[in-house]
N, C-alpha and C positions, 0 to 999 in steps of 0.2 A: 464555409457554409455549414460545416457537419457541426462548428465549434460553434455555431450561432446555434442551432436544432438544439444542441445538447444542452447548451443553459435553457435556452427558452424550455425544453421540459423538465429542468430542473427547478427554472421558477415557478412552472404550473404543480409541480410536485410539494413546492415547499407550501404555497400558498393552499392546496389542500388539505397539507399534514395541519397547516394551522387553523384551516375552521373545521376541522375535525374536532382537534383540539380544546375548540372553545365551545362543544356538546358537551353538557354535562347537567347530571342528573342530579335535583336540588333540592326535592321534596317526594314525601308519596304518605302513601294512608292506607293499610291492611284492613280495617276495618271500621265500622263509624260506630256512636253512639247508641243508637238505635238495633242496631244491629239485624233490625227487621226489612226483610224488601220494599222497597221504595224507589221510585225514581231519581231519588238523591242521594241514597247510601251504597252506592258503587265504589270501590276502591278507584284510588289516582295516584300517577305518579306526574309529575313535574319537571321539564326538559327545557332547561334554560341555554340561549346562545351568550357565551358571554364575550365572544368577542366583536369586532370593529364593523364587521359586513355580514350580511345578507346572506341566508344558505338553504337552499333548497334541497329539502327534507327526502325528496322521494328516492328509494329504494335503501333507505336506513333500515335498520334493524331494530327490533326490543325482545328479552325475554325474561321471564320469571326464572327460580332457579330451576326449578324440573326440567327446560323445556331452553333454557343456555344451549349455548354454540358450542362444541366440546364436550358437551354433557351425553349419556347414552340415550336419551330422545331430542336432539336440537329440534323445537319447532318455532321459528319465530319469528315475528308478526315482523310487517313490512310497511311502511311511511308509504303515503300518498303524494304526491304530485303539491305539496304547501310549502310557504316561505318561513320560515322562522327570521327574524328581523334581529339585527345587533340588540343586545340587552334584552332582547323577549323571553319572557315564560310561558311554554302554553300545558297544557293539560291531557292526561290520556288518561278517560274516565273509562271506569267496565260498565259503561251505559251507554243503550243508543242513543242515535244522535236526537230522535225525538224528545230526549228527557234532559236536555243539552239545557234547555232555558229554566228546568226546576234547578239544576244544580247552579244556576249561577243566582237564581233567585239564593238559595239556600246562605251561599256565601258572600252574596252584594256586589258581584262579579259587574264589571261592566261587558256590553257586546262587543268592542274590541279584546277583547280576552279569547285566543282562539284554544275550542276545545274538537278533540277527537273521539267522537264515541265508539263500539265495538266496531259498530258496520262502516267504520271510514277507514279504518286501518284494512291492512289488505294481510292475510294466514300467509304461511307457508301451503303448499300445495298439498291436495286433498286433507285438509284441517279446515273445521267451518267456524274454531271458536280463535275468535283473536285478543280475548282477556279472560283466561280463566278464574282471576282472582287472586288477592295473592294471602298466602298460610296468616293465622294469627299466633302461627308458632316458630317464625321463623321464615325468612324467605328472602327474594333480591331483584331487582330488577339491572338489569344489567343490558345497556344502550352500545349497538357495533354502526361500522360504517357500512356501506353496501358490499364493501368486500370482505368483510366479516371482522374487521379487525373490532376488538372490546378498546371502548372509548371513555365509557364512563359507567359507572354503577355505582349500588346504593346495597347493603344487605345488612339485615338486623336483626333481632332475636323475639325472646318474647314481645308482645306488643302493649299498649296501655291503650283500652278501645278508647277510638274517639279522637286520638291525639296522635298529629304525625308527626313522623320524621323529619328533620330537615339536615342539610348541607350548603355549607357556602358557593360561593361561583366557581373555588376551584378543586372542590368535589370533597373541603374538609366534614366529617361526620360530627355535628352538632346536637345530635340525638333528638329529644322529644320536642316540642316544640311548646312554648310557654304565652301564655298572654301577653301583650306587652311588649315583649322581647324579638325583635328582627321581623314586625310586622306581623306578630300573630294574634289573632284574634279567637273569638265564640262563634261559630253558625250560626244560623237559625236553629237547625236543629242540636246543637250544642256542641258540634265538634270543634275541634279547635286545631290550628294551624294558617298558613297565608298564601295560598295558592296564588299563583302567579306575581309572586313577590318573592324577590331571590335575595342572596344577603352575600355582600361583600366579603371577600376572604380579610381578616384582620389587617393584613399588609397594604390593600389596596387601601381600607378606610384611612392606615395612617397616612399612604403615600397622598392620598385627598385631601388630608390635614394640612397636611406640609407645602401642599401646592396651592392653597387656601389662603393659608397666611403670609407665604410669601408674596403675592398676591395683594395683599391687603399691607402688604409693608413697602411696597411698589406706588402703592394707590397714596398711602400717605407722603413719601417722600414728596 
């Protein structure tokens, strides 16, 4: 009996270590073109599930770099009670959620696209702001699990307004993000990047290749 217990919470153990795992952090945007207040130019960062199942979000972790786990003020923000869905991207904008449908106007966002504005995320205790912005001189955002462990992060230097950051699914740093290139596009307001569109680590594109054509060499035979 005890040897049965001990696998069974060693397969619940593994099969958390692995959609931990498959959090990871894909895109973000320090600043927009405009640069002026608006209900559209909040910075965003981008939290893709890239693996096989379903994983419920709440009591995740986020923090910029001031405000990191480890750091001499950890304060950081905490996931609500949401699914993230195998293959999903969703968005954690520094705007409330009333201004949740200008920014998907801005980028042509469909309403299946799920976004978190300031007031959906939940602070650390007695802290009332849960995005303070992130530096256009530097900065990071860096995603833990409930128990704090650092799962995924993104950190980068000077910024080029307007244009974000991107990373693959398995957290390679890809840097700016280009028109044309891994689904990036123009705003409306003229930013550029592809929010809620994540990008295959190079190896998987091949491994798709190859299971593609073999595939198609099956179909012919």
């Amino acid at each position: 009996m005890k040897t049965s217990i001990v696998v069974a919470a060693s397969f619940v153990a593994a099969l958390a270590a692995a959609a931990n795992a498959a959090l990871v952090v894909t895109e973000l945007q320090a600043q927009t073109t405009a640069g002026t207040a608006s209900t559209i130019n909040g910075d965003w960062w981008e939290l893709t599930n890239t693996g096989a199942a379903s994983i419920n979000l709440a009591g995740y972790q986020w923090a910029d770099t001031e405000d990191a786990l480890g750091g001499p003020t950890p304060q950081p923000n905490f996931f609500p009670a949401i699914t993230i869905a195998a293959g999903e991207s969703i968005i954690i904008l520094e705007e409330a959620a009333a201004n949740e449908a200008a920014f998907r106007t801005n980028w042509n966002l469909s309403s299946s696209v799920q976004i978190l504005g300031t007031d959906e995320m939940l602070p650390s205790p007695g802290v009332t702001d849960t995005f303070s912005g992130l530096s256009s001189n530097g900065d990071g955002v860096f995603f833990y699990s409930p128990a704090g462990d650092l799962l995924s992060s993104y950190t980068y230097g000077a910024i080029t307004r307007g244009t974000t950051f991107e990373a693959d699914r398995s957290g390679n740093n890809l840097g700016l993000s280009v028109i044309g290139e891994n689904g990036a596009y123009r705003a409306a307001n003229n930013d550029i990047g592809s929010p809620a569109t994540s990008v295959p680590a190079p190896g998987a594109v091949a491994l798709s290749a190859v299971a593609l054509a073999g595939l198609r060499r099956r179909r012919s035979a």
